[in-house]
N, C-alpha and C positions, 0 to 999 in steps of 0.2 A: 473554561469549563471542561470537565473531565470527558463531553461527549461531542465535544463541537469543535470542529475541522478548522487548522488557521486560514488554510485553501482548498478551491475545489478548482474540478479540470473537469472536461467532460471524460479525458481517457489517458491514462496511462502513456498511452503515446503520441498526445500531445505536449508533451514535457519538452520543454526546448534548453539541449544543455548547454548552449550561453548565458540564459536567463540563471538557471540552478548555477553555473560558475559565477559571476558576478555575486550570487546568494553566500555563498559561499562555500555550496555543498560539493562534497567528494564522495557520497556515497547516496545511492536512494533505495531504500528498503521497502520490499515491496511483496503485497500478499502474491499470493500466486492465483488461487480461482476465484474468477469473476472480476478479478485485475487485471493480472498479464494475460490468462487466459480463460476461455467459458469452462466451466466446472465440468461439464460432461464431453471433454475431449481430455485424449488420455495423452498427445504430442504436441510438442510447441507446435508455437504457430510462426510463421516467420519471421510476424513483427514482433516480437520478441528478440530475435537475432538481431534485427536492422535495430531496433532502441539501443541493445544492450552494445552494439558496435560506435552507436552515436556516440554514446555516455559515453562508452570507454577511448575514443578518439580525443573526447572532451580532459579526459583526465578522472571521471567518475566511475565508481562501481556501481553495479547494479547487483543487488542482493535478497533471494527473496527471503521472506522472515513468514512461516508456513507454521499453521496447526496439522498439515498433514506427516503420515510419516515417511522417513525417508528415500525410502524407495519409490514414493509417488512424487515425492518434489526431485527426484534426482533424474527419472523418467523423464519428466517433462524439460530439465533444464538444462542438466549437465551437455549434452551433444551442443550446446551451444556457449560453454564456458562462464555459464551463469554460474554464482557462487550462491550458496545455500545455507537455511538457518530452519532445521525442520521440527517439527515437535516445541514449537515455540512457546504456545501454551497463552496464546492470545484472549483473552482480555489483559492477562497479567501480563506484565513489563517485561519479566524476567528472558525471553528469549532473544529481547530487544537489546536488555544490557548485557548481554554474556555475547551477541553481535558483537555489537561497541568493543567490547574488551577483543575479543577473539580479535577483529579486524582490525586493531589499534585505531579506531576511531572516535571522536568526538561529538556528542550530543549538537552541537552546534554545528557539526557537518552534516546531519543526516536528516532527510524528509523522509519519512514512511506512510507510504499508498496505499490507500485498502479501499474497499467499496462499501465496509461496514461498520458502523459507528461503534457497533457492542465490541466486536474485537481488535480492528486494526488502528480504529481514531482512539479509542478506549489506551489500548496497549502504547501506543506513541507517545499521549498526550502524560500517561503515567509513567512513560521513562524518559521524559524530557525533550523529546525529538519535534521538530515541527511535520503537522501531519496536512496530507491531504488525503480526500475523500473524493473518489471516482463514481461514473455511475458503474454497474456491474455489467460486462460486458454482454450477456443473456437475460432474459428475462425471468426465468425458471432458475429454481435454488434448489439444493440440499435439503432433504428434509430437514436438517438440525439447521439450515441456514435459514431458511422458513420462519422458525421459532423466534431465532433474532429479527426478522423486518417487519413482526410483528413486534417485539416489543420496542425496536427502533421506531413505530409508528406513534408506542404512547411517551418515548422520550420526547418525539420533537413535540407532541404536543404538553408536555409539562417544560418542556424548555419554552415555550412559547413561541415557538420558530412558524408565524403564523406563514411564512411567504414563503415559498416554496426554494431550496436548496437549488442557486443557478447555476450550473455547470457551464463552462465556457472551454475557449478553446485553448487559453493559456490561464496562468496559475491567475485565482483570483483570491481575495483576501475575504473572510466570511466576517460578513456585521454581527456584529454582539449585537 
């Protein structure tokens, strides 16, 4: 289904990148507010640096794939050699496959992390990528993000998703 996560984590940085090699991934795309970091800080946070050196020790990139613009994903990320994909234009796929291309990579290599069904599961799941779904690292949203976890509230419940979304501490597989 076009809104429902193939895994969930409770966070971002619990991703462990033996498990993602084994997977087969070489790349994990990933929102930037209320993922990697809470929306209302304006600098990385450190663990951002410690994941993005994990992954990269692994043989993984870490890439974020951002509705915002460039100047505020490149603030938050660049000092730490994260690479970037801004203005992505999330629900729609399209900043996801112009990724792929850009970075010569493969649908089949890539998970993309988001904490929001309407954009980042939404976007992944429409460019092929397998997705997971985090909780959001704050509890306070965006006024425009607002707007989505309300209506994220009436998808789960016409998806039928009566049991509540369990976040754990490593990737888990979401029941149909």
């Amino acid at each position: 289904m076009i809104f429902r996560p193939i895994y969930t984590i409770d966070t971002i940085y619990h991703l462990d990148p033996t498990e993602l090699k084994k997977m087969g991934i070489k790349a994990v795309f990933s929102d930037l507010d209320n993922t990697l970091l809470a929306w209302n800080i304006r600098d990385s946070s450190q663990e951002m640096a410690i994941l993005n050196k994990k992954l990269a020790e692994a043989g993984i990139k870490l890439i974020v794939i951002s509705n915002n613009n460039p100047e505020r994903v490149s603030k938050a990320v660049s000092k730490f050699g994260v690479a970037f994909w801004a203005n992505a234009r999330k629900p729609l796929p399209f900043g996801i496959l112009k990724a792929l291309e850009h970075y010569n990579l493969s649908k089949e290599n890539v998970i993309m992390v988001g904490d929001q069904l309407i954009t980042d599961i939404q976007a992944g799941n429409l460019a092929g990528v397998k997705t997971v779904l985090v909780k959001p690292l704050v509890e306070t949203d965006k006024w425009n993000t607002r707007i989505n976890r309300f209506f994220e509230k009436i998808i789960f419940f016409f998806l039928n998703i009566n049991k509540k979304i369990e976040f754990k501490e490593s990737l888990k597989w979401m029941k149909n």
